[in-house]
C-alpha positions as CSV (number, residue, x, y, z in Angstrom):
1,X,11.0,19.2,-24.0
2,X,8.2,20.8,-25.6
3,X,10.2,24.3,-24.3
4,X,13.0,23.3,-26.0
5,X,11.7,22.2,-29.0
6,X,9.0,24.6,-29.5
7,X,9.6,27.2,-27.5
8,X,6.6,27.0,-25.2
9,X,6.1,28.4,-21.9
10,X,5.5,26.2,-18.9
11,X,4.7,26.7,-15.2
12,X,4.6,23.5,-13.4
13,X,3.1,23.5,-9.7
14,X,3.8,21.2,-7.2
15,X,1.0,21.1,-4.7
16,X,0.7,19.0,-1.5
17,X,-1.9,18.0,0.4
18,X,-4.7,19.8,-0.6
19,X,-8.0,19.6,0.9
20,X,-11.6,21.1,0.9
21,X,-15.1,21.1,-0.3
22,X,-16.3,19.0,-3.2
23,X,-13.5,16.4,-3.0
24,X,-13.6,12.6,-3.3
25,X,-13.7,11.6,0.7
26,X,-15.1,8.6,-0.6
27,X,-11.4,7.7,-1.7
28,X,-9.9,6.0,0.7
29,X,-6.3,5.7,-0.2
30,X,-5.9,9.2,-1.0
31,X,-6.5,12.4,0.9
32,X,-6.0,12.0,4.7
33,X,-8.5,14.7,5.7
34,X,-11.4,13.2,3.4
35,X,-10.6,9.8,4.9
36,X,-10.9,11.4,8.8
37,X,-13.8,12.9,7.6
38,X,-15.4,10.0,6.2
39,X,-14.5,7.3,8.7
40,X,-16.2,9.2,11.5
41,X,-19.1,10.4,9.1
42,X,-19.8,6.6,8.9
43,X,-18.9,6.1,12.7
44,X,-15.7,4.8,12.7
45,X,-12.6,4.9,14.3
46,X,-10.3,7.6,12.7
47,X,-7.0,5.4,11.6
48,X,-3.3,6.5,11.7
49,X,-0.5,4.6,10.5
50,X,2.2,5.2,13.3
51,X,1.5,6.8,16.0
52,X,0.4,10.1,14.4
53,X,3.6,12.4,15.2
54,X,4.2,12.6,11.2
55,X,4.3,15.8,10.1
56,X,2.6,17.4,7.1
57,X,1.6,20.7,5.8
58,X,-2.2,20.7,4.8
59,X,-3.5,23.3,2.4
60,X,-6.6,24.5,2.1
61,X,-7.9,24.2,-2.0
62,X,-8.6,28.2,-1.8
63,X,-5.3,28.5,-1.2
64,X,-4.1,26.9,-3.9
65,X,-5.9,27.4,-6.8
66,X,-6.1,31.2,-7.2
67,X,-2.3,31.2,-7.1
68,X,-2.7,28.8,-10.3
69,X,-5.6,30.6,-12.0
70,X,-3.7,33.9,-11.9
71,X,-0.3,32.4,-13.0
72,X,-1.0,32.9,-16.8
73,X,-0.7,36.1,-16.0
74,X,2.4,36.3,-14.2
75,X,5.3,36.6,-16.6
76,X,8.0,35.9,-13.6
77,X,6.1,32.2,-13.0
78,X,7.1,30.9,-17.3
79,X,9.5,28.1,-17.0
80,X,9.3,27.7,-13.2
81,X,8.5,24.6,-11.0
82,X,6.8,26.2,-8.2
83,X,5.8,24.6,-4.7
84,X,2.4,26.3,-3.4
85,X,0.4,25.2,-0.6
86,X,1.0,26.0,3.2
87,X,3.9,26.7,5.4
88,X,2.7,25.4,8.7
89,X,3.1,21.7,9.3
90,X,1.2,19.9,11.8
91,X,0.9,16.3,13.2
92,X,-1.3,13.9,12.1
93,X,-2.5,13.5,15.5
94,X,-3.4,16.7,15.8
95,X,-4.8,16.8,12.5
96,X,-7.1,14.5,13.5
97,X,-8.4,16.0,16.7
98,X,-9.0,19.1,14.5
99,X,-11.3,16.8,12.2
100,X,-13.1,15.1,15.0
101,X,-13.5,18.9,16.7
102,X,-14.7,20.1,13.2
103,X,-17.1,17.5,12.6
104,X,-18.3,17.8,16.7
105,X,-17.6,15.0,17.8
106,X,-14.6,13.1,20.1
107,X,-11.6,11.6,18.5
108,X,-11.8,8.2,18.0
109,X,-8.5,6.8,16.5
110,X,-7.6,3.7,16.3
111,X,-3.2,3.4,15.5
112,X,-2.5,0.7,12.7
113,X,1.4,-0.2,12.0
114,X,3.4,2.7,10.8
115,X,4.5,2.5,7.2
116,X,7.6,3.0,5.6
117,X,7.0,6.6,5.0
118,X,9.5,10.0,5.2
119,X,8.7,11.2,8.4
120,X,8.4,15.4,7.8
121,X,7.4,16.2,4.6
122,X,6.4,19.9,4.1
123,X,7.9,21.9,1.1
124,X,9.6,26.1,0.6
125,X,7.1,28.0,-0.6
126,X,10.2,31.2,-0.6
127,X,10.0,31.0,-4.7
128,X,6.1,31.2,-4.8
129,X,6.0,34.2,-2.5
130,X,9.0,36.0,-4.6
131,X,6.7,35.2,-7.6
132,X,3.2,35.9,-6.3
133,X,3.8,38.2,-3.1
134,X,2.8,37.0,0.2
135,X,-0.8,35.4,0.0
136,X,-3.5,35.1,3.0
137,X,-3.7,31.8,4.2
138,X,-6.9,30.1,5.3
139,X,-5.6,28.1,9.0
140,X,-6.2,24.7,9.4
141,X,-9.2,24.8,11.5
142,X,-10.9,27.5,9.4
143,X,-10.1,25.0,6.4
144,X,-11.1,21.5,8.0
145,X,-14.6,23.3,9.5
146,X,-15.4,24.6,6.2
147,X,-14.7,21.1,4.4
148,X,-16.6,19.3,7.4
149,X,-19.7,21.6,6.8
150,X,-19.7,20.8,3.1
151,X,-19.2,16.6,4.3
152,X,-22.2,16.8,6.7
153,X,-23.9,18.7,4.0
154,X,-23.2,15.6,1.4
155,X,-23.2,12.9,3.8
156,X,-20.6,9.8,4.1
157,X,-19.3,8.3,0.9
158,X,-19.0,4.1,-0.4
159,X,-15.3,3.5,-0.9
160,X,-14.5,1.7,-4.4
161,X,-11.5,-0.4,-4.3
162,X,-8.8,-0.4,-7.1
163,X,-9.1,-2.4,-9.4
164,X,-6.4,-4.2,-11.2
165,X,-4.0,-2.3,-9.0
166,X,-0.5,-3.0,-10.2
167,X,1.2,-3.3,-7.1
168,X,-0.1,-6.1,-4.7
169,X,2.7,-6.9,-2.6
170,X,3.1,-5.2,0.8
171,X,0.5,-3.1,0.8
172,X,-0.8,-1.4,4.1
173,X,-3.4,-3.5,5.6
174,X,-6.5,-1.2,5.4
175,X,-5.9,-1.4,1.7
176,X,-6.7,-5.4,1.8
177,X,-10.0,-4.9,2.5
């Protein structure tokens, strides 16, 4: 709207599933790697809704970011909705055993019910590399051992539930309590 009515240029990113140092794994509805990380920091089971053969593509924040910094200037990215992030999806499964390997010790998971989720969920990234050229990409296990480092570093982190959460009904279980 404000493009329309103003003429002001716009670039709208879509990232998905970013991860790395200095983020909230304290949170534990959001961010599947901080809660992996932060379950076993506190010696827990690891917990996977389903049985883990979900797939997702996890990318790492140095990934990300620079590609957003630089955008401004970038005069092919005005008025674009971009998707940035990795290309290479991976199971939850094995996205924990990469976490439990990270952090050095053995995966412990423990399965809850699956929810009703989509399944594969991992986005093109073809308009961001016609945009931006092709970009190095940090791997998943370079990622996860440089967030793990930075956990150990900062330790294990309380979990705050919502408050005055708008939906109550059907939530997943580990959210109850």
């Amino acid at each position: 709207a404000a493009r329309r009515l103003f003429g002001l240029r716009y670039i709208i990113f879509r990232p998905h599933n970013v991860y790395g140092e200095h983020q909230n794994i304290g949170d534990r509805y959001r961010n599947v790697i901080g809660i992996f990380m932060n379950q076993l920091l506190q010696g827990q089971p690891m917990t996977i809704f389903g049985d883990g053969s979900q797939t997702r593509a996890f990318s790492y924040i140095d990934d990300v970011a620079p590609v957003i910094a630089r955008s401004v200037e970038v005069p092919a990215a005005y008025n674009e909705v971009i998707n940035v992030g990795a290309d290479q999806p991976y199971s939850v499964q094995h996205l924990a055993e990469t976490v439990a390997s990270a952090l050095g010790v053995a995966p412990d998971i423990r399965y809850l019910p699956a929810r009703s989720e989509v399944q594969h969920a991992y986005p093109d990234h073809s308009k961001a590399r016609r945009i931006f050229g092709e970009e190095p990409a940090v791997s998943l296990t370079d990622g996860v051992a440089r967030m793990a480092a930075w956990a150990r570093r900062v330790g294990a982190r309380a979990s705050r539930p919502f408050s005055a959460i708008e939906v109550t009904r059907n939530l997943p279980p580990s959210w109850r309590s």
